[in-house]
N, C-alpha and C positions, 0 to 999 in steps of 0.2 A: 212425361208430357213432351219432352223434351226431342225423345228418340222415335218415342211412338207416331208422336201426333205435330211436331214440328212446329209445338206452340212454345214461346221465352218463359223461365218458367225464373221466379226472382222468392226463393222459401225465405219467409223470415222467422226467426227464435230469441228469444229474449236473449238478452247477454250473460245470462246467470249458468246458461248451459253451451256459451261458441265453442270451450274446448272440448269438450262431453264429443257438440255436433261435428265437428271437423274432423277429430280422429276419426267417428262413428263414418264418414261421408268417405274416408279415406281406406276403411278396412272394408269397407262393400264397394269402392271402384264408383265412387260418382259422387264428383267432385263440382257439387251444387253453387252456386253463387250464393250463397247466404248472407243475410245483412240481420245485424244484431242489436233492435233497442232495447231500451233500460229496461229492468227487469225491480218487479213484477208490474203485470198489467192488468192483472184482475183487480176488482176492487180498488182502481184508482178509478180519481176525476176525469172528467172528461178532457179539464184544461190544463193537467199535467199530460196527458197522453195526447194531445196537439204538441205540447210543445216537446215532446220525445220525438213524434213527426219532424219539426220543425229545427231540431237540433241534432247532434253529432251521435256518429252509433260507437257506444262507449269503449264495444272492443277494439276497432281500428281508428278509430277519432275520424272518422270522416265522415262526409255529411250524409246522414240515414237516406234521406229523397233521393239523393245522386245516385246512390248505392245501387238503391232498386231502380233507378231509370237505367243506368250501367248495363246490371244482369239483364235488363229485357232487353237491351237493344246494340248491346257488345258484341262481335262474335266469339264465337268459339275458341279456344286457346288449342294448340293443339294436345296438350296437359291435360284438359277439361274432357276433350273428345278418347283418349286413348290411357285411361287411367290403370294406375297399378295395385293391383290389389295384393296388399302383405298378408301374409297368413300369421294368426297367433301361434306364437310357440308354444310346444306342449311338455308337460312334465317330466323328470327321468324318473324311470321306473325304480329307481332304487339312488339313497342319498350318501355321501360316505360315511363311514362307523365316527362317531363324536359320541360324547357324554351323554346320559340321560337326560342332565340341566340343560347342556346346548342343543339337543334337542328338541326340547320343550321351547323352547326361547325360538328357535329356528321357524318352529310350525307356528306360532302364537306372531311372531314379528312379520312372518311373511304372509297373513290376514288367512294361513289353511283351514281357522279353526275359529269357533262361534266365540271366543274369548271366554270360554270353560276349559277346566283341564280337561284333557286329553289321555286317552292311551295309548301309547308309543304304538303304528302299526309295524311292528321288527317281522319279518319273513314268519318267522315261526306261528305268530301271532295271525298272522292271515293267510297261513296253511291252513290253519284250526279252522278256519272261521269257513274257508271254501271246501271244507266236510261237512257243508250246510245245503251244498246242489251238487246234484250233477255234471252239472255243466260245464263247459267248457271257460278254464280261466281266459283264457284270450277270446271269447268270444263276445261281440259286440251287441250288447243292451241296446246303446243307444247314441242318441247327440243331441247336448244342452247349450243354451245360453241363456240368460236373464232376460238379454236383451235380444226382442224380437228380430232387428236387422242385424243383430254380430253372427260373426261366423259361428255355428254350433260343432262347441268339441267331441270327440265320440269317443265312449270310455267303452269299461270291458266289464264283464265279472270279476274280475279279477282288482278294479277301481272299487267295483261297491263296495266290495270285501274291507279293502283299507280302510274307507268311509267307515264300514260295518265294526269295524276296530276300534275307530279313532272315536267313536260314539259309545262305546262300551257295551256294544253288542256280542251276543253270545252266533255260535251256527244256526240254532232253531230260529233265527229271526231272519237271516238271509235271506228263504223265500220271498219274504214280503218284503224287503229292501229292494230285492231285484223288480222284483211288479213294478213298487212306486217307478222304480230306475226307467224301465221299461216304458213306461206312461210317456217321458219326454219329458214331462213337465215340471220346472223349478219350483218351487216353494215359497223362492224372492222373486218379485219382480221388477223393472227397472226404472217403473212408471214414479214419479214426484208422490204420487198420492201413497200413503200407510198401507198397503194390501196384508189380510192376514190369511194362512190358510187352515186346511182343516183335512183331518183322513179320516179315515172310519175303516174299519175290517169286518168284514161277514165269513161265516161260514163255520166250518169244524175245525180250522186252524187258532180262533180267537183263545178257545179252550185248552188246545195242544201247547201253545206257547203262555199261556198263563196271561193273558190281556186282562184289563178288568173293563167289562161293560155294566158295571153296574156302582154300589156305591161307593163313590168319591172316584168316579172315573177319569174325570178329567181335573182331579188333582194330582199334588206331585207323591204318591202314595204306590204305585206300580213302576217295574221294571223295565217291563215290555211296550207301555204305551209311554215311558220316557224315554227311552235308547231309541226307537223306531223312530220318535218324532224327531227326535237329535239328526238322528244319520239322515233324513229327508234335506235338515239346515246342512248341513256338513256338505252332501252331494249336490247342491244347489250353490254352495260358496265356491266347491273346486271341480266340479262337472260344468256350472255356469258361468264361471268367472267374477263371482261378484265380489264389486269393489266399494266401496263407499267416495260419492265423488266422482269416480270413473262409470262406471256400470248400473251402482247401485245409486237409484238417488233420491229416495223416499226422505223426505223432507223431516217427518219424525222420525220413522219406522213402527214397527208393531210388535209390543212383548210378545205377542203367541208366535212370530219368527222365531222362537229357540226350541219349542216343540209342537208347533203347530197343532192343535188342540186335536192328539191323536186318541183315538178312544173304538173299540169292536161293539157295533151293536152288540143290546139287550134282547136278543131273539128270544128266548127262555122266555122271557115275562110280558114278550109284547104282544097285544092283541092282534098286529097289523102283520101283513107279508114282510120277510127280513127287505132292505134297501135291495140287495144284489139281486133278489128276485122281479126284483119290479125293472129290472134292469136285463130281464132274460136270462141268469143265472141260474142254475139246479141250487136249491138247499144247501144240496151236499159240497158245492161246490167251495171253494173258499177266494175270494176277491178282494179288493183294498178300492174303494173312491176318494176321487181328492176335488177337494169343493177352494173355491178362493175367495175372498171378498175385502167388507172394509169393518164392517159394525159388527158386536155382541153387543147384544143386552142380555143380561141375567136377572133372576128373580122377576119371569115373569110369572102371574098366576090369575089363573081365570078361567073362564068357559073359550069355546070356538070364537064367540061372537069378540071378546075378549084380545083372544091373539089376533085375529085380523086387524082391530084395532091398532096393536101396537105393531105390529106388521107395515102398516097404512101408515104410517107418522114417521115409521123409521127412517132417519135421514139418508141418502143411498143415491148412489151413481148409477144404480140399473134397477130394474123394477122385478128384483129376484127375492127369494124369501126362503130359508131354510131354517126349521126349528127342530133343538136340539129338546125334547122331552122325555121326562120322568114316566116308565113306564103307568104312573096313575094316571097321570094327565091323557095316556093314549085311552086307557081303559075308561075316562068320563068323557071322553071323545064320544067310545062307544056307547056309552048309557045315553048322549044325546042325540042318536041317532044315525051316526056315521060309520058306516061298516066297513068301508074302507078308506086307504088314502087316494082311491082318485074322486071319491064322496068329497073329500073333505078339499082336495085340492079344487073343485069345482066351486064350491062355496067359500076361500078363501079368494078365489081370481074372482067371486061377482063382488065381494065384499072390498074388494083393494085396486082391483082393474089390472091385476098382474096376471100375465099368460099362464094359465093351469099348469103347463111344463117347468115353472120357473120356479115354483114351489116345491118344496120338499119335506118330510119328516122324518128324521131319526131319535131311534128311540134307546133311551140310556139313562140310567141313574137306579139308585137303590132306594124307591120307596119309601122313604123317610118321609117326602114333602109332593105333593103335585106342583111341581116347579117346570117351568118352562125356559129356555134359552132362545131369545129372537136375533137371528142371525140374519145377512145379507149376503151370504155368501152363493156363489152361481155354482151347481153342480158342472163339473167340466169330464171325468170320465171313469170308469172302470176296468178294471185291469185282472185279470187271472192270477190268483197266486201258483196254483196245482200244477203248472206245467214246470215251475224253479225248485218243488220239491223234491226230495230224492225217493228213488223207488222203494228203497227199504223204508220211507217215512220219514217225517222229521228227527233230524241228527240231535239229540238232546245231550246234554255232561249225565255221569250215573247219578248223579245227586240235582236236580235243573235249578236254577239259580230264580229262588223265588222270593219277594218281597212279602211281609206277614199281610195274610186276607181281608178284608175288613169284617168285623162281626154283623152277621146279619141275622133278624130272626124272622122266617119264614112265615110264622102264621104270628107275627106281629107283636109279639108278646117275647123278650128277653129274662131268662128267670134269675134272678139274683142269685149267687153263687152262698152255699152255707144256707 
């Protein structure tokens, strides 16, 4: 407003985040007038937030009114007009040799790791792990931050990799670490509110790397849909920088931030087109989507008319809707008449008043129960896995490192053993 339009521009923010705004004002080079009342202002009276008007702005003790009359009608400092912009410093590539324990202690004290153990990423260790692509270690993925106005850092294959370590990731997972990597997009975000996020994998890869889309898939019972969601956090704490306090400042935060509720379509058993095809993807192709939001609901169960309902009630910051269902629940979809999902996302947007785009269906779980998942989470993108794979195929160990299956029995019936 200021530069463009040559109007006094006087931002206010609560005092609960001046030091948050100021570094934040200071590392982008504009160096706002800020004035900072008492914090929180939601959900007060109306005749306490007069008198925060009418009284001192708690971080500089001076009078709030002034403050803003000040910025709109001071001029310019020549500070204000020709600001310096620091850059964040970035990691060394390598730490000196110390103990296994003062290692552990080093990564764990300096916030590099989700405050789970860790795998030491030692050189050797993520040699292994970039026999995972082809690609070029030093070549650059991408550039992260939490926070939409901080400077975004830019790592390499040769970062995920560490990441891909430090999560107890095998090579065969690589590809799809580098996708998510690829995407840009953090996992945390640095908004007050809880955000949770969510992945999903399609394709011939889900199978190759042993994902489970089916039952008990988004319990802690798989390898592959543990580690992947791990190293998402991991690359989002030291690709974004996030800090708790500084960067990060989600008021609660979200359990599903430790493996963001990662899970491969049920293609196999679903009646519906897989997600990445509705997305312009081949089949054959293999892809990763990352969805974000705020709300789960589990155990939900019912007909169409059913999920729209709890859909329509869900308490939600945007008017999105993603439901995570039990391949039975797609299949009584279909006995009600819905042959596909733009069928059904048309009659969930007349039912709810949400934009047919906004809505989604993924489909997953092992038949046990027509159980439904009511999410709010907002589709944000998909990503190619196929192009981070190596030409000979995915790099597997001779023996691949798999957690026990869960039993399932096909045509419904389990025979008692003896």
């Amino acid at each position: 407003m200021e530069d463009h339009y040559n109007i006094p521009t006087a931002p206010i923010v609560t005092a609960r985040f001046a030091d948050y705004i100021l570094k934040d004002s200071r590392s982008h080079g504009m160096l706002l007038r800020y004035s900072f009342p008492p914090h929180p202002v939601g959900f007060i009276p109306r005749s306490h937030l007069k008198d925060y008007i009418k009284g001192n702005d708690p971080y500089t003790g001076k009078p709030l009114m002034q403050e803003i009359i000040d910025a709109l009608t001071k001029p310019l400092t020549e500070e204000e007009k020709n600001p310096v912009v620091p850059k964040r410093p970035g990691h060394p590539r390598l730490l000196p040799p110390d103990t296994e324990e003062n290692l552990h202690r080093l990564f764990l004290e300096s916030g590099w790791t989700d405050g789970l153990p860790i795998v030491l990423p030692t050189e050797e260790r993520v040699a292994e792990m970039l026999t995972g692509t082809d690609a070029d270690p030093n070549q650059v993925v991408g550039r992260m931050s939490i926070a939409y106005y901080e400077e975004k850092l830019e790592y390499t294959v040769e970062k995920v990799a560490v990441n891909a370590v430090m999560a107890g990731c095998r090579p065969e997972h690589l590809p799809v670490l580098l996708a998510i990597a690829a995407t840009q997009h953090p996992s945390l975000p640095s908004s007050t509110t809880s955000f949770a996020s969510m992945l999903c994998v399609n394709g011939p890869i889900r199978r190759e790397i042993g994902m489970n889309c089916g039952l008990a898939a988004l319990s802690p019972f798989n390898y592959a849909n543990s580690v992947i969601g791990r190293a998402w956090t991991l690359m989002s704490i030291n690709f974004g920088e996030a800090r708790p306090g500084d960067t990060f400042m989600a008021s609660t935060g979200h359990n599903l931030n430790y493996n963001n509720m990662t899970f491969g379509e049920n293609e196999e058993d679903s009646p519906f087109e897989p997600f990445h095809v509705e997305k312009g993807f081949k089949p054959e192709e293999s892809t990763v989507s990352i969805f974000r939001g705020w709300n789960v609901l589990g155990l939900g169960l019912g007909n169409a008319e059913e999920m729209a309902k709890v859909l329509r009630n869900l308490p939600s910051m945007a008017p999105t809707g993603t439901f995570v269902m039990d391949p039975l629940v797609a299949r009584s979809l279909i006995d009600e008449g819905f042959k596909t999902k733009e069928e059904l996302r048309k009659f969930f947007a007349e039912k709810t008043g949400y934009p047919p785009f906004a809505i989604n269906f993924m489909v997953v779980g092992g038949q046990t129960n027509p159980l439904w998942i009511t999410t709010d989470f907002v589709y944000t993108e998909t990503e190619s896995i196929d192009k981070w794979i190596p030409k000979d195929g995915i790099r597997k160990d001779k023996k691949p490192l798999r957690m026990p299956e869960p039993l399932v029995c096909k045509d419904g019936i389990c025979t008692l053993p003896g």
